[in-house]
C-alpha positions as CSV (number, residue, x, y, z in Angstrom):
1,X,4.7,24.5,8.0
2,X,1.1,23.3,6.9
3,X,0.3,19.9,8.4
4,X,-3.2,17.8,8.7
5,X,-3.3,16.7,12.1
6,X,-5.3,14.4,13.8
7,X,-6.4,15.3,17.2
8,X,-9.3,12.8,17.7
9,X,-11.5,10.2,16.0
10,X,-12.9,12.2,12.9
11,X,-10.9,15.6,14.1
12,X,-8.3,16.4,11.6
13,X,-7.7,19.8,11.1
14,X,-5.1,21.6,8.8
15,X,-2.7,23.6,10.8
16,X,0.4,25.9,10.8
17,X,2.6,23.4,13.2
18,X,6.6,24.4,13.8
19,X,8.8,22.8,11.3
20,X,10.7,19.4,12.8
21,X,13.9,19.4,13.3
22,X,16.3,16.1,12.5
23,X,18.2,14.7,14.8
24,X,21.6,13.4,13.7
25,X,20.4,9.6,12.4
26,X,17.7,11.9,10.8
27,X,17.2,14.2,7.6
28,X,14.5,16.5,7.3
29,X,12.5,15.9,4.1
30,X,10.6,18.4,2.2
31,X,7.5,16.1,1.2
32,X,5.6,16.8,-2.7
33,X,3.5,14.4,-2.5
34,X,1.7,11.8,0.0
35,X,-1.0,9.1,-1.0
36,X,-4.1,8.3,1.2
37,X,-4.0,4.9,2.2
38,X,-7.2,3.2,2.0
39,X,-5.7,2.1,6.1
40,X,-5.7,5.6,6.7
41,X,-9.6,6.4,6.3
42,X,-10.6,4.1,9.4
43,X,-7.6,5.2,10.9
44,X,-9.0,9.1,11.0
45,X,-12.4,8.2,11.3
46,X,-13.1,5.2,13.5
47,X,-10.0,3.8,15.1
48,X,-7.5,6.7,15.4
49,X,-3.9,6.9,15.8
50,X,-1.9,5.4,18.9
51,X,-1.5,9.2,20.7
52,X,-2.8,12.2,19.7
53,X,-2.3,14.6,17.9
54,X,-1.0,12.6,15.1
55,X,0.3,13.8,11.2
56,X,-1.2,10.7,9.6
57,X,0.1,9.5,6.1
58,X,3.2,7.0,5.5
59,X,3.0,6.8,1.6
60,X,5.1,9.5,0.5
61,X,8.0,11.4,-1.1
62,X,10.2,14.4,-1.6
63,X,13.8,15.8,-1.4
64,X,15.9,15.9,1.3
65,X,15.9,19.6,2.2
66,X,18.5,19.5,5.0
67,X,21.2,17.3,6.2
68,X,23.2,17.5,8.9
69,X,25.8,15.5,7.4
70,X,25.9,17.2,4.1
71,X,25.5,14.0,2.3
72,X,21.8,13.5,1.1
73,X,20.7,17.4,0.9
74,X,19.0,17.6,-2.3
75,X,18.6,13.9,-2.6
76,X,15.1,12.8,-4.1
77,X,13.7,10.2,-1.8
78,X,10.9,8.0,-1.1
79,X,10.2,6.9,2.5
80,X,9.8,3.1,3.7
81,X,7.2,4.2,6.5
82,X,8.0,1.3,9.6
83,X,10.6,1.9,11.9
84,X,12.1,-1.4,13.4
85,X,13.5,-2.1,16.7
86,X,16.6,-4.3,15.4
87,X,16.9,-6.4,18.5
88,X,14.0,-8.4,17.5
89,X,14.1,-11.8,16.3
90,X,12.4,-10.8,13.0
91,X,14.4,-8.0,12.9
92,X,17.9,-9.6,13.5
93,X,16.0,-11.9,10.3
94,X,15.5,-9.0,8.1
95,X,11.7,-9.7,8.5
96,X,11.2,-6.1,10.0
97,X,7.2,-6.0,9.2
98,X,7.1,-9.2,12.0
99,X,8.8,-6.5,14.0
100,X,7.8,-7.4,17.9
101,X,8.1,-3.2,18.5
102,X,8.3,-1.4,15.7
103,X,7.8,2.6,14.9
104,X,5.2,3.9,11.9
105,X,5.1,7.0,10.2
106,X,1.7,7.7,10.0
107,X,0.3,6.1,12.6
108,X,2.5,5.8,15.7
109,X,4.5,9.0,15.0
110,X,3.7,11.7,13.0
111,X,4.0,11.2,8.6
112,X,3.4,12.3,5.4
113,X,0.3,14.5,5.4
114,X,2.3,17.3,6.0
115,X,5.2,19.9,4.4
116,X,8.4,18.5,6.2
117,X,8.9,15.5,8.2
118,X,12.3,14.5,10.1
119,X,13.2,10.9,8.6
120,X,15.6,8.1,9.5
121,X,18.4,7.8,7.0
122,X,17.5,4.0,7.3
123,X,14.5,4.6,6.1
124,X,15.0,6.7,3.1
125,X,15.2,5.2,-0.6
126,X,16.6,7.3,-3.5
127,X,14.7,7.6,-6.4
128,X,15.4,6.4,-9.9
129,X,16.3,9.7,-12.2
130,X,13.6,8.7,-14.2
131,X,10.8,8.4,-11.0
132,X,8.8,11.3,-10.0
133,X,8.3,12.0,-6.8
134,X,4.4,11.7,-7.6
135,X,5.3,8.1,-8.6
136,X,7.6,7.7,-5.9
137,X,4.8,8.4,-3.4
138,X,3.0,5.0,-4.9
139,X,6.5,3.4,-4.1
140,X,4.9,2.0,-0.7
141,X,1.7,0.4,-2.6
142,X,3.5,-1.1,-5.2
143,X,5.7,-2.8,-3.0
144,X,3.2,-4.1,-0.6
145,X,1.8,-5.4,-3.8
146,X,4.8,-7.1,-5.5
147,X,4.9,-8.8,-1.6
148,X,1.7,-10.2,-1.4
149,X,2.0,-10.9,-5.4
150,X,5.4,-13.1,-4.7
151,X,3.7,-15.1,-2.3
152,X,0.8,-16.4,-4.8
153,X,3.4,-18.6,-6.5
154,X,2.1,-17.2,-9.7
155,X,3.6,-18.8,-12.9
156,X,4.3,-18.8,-16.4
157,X,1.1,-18.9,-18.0
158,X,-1.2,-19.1,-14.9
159,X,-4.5,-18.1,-14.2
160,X,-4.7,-15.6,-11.2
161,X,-8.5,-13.9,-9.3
162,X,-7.9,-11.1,-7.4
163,X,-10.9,-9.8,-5.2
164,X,-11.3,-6.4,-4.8
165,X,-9.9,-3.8,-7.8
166,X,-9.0,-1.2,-5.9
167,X,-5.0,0.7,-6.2
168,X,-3.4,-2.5,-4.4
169,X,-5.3,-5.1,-5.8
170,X,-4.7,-3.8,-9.4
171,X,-0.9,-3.6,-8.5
172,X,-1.3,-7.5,-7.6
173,X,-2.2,-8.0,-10.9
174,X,0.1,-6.0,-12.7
175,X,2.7,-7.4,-11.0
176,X,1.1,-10.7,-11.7
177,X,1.3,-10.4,-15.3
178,X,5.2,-8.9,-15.5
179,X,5.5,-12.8,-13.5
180,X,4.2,-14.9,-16.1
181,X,0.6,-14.4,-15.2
182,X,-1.9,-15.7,-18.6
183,X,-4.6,-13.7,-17.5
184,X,-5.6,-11.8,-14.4
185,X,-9.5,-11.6,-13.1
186,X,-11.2,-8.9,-10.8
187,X,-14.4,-9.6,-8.8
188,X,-15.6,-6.1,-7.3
189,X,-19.0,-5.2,-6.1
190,X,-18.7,-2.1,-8.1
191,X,-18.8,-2.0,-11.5
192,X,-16.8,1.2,-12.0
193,X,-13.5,-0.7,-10.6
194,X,-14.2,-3.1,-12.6
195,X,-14.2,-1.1,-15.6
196,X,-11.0,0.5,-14.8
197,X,-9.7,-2.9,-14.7
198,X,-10.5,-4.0,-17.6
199,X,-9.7,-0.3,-19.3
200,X,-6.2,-1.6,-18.1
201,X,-6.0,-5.4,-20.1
202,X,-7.7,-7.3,-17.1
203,X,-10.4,-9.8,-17.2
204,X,-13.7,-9.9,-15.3
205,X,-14.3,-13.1,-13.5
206,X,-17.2,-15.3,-13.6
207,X,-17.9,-18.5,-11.8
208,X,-16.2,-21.7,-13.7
209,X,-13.3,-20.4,-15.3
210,X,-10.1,-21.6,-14.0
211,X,-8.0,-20.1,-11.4
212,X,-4.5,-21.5,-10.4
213,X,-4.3,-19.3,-7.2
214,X,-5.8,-16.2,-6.1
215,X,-5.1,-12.9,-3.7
216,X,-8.2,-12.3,-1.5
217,X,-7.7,-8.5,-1.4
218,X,-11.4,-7.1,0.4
219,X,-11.1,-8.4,4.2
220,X,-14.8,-9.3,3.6
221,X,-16.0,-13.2,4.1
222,X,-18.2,-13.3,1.2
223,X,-15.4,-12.7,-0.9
224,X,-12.8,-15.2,0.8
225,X,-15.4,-18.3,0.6
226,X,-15.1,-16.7,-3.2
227,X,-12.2,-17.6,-3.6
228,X,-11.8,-20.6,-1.4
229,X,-14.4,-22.1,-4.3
230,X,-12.8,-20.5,-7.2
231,X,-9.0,-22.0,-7.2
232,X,-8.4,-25.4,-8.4
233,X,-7.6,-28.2,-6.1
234,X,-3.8,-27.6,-4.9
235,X,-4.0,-24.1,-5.6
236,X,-2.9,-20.9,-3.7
237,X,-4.9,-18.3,-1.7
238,X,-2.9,-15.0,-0.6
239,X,-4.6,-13.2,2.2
240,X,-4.2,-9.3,1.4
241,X,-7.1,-7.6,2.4
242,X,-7.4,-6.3,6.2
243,X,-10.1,-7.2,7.6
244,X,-12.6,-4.3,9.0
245,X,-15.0,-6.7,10.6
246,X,-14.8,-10.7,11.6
247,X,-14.6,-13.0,8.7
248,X,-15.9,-15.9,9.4
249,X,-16.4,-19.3,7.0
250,X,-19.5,-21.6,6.6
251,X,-18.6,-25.5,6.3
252,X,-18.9,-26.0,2.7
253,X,-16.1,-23.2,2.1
254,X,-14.0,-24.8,4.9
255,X,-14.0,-27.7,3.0
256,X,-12.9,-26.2,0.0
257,X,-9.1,-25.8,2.3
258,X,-9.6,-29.1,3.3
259,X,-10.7,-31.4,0.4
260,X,-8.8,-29.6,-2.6
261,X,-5.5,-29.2,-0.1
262,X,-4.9,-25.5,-0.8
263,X,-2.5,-23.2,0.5
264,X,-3.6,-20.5,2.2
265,X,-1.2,-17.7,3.5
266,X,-1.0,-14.3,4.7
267,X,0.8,-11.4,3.7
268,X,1.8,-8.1,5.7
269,X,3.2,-5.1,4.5
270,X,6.8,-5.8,2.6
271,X,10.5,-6.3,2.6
272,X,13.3,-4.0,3.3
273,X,16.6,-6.2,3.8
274,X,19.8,-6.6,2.2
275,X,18.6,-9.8,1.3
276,X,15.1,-9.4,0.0
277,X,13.7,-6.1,-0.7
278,X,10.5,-5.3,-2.6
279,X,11.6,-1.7,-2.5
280,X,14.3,-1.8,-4.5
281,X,12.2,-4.1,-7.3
282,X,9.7,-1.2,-6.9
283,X,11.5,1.3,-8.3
284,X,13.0,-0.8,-11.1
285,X,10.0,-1.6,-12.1
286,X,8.5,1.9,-11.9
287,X,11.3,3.3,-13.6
288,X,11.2,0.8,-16.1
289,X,7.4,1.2,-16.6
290,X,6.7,-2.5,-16.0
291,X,4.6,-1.3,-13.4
292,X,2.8,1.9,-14.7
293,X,1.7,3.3,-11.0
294,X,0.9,6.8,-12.7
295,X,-2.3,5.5,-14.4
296,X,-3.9,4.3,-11.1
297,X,-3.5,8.3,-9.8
298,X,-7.3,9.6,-10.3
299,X,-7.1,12.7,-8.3
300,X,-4.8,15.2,-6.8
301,X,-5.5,17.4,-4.3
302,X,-3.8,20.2,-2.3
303,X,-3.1,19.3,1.2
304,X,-5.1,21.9,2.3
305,X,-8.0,20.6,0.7
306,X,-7.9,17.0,2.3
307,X,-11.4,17.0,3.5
308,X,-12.4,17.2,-0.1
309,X,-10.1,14.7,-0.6
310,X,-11.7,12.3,2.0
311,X,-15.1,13.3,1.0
312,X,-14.6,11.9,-2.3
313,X,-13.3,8.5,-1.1
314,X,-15.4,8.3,2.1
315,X,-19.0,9.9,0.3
316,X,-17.9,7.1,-3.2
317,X,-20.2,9.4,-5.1
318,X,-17.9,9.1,-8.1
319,X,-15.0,6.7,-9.0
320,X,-12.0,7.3,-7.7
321,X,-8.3,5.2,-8.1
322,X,-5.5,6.4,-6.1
323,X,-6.1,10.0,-4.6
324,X,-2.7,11.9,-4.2
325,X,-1.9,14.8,-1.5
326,X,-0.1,17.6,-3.1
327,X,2.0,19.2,-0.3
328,X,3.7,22.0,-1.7
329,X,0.6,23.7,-2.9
């Protein structure tokens, strides 16, 4: 099979690799289509994976080509990527993204940018008749979104700022509005995202209007003291963005946290339990069109054309929303 593997920091070459085969908790899924995370561009070209050589990718989806149970062959899926250890205390919890030893497709074992990949029934989610498997590979951002937009304590006519417009942040705010969101503002440093969010129904924000709580989704300090001064006093800030440097906070934003007794959390990755699962909400919503995930996909490439792929996002010569792998071609 075709796969882009990464042997080194900045060394990913497309290569004809031997086909996996699935053990017996395992099925071995013929992937269409795989998304590139915006985690996966310092992953290739400044951080790498934990071994090499690595199949990055862990937003994806296909069919189940083989089986060895019979049961699933022919199933469309999509793929939650993390692989828990169970024995945890998170895990015995159902909070598997505060795994203590957790497994990722993608980035601790090989994933998505690639024709076949052996997967863990576990970890594999039917798809909707309705969903695509091009849609179904934005399964994994949507649902990271919905997390981190359920933890803003958004309301029924509230007033939500989300920094940064790029594919997650403008899931935050569509899930934001399907909860009862009045309007939804985008602060970007580049105009073109900001555009695209308004070409959607969202506002641009500007300093003074009112915010009720917001989802800090750059990583960047400049932005999180943005927000820190933004929301009202008792308000909600969501920490979504992952940080690619150290944030640090002057005084007068500190006080902000301090003298308007805000809320500031964190949120990582999303659920998968019996109990809660953004997963399954995902999928309703995608196959409900609450959440229309196809209009965020800009570009589509063929897996063997990834470097053009990561040329466009790493060069940002043009705008670009969510840039698809297509694996079969």
């Amino acid at each position: 099979m075709i796969a882009a593997v990464l042997h080194g920091i900045g060394d990913l070459r497309i290569e004809d690799v031997p086909k996996p085969v699935p053990a017996d908790d395992e099925v071995l899924v013929r992937i269409e289509y795989c998304g590139i995370c915006g985690s996966d561009i310092p992953r290739i070209f400044k951080k790498g994976t934990y071994r090499f050589p690595t199949i990055p990718g862990h937003e994806f989806a296909g069919t189940v080509e083989y089986d060895p149970t019979g049961k699933l062959t022919g199933t469309r899926v999509t793929i939650f990527p993390l692989l828990p250890c169970f024995s945890c205390p998170s895990c015995k919890a159902e909070e598997y993204a505060a795994c203590s030893n957790y497994d990722y497709y993608g980035s601790r074992r090989d994933g998505g940018f690639a024709q076949y990949l052996a997967v863990k029934r576990w970890n594999l989610v039917p798809l909707p008749k309705h969903v695509s498997t091009k849609v179904g590979a934005m399964c994994e951002p949507v649902a990271v979104a919905r997390h981190a937009a359920l933890h803003a304590g958004i309301f029924s006519g509230s007033c939500v700022l989300i920094t940064g417009a790029g594919p997650i942040g403008i899931l935050a705010g569509l899930w934001a509005k399907s909860f009862g969101a009045q309007q939804v503002f985008y602060d970007d440093i580049d105009p073109k995202k900001i555009e695209f969010a308004k070409a959607l129904g969202f506002d641009t924000y500007v300093n003074g209007v009112h915010i009720d709580t917001a989802l800090e989704g750059t990583g960047y300090s400049d932005a999180l003291i943005r927000v820190l001064t933004a929301v009202k006093p008792f308000g909600r800030v969501v920490l979504l963005g992952n940080p690619s440097r150290e944030v640090t906070l002057p005084q007068d934003a500190y006080w902000h946290i301090m003298r308007k007794e805000l809320t500031v959390c964190g949120t990582w990755n999303s659920s998968f339990g019996t109990k809660k699962n953004d997963w399954v909400d995902s999928l309703q919503a995608l196959d409900s069109g609450i959440i229309p995930a196809e209009k965020l996909i800009t570009h589509v490439y063929p897996l063997a054309d990834i470097a053009k792929a990561l040329e466009l996002i790493t060069g940002k010569k043009e705008f670009y929303g969510k840039v698809l792998l297509d694996c079969e071609v």
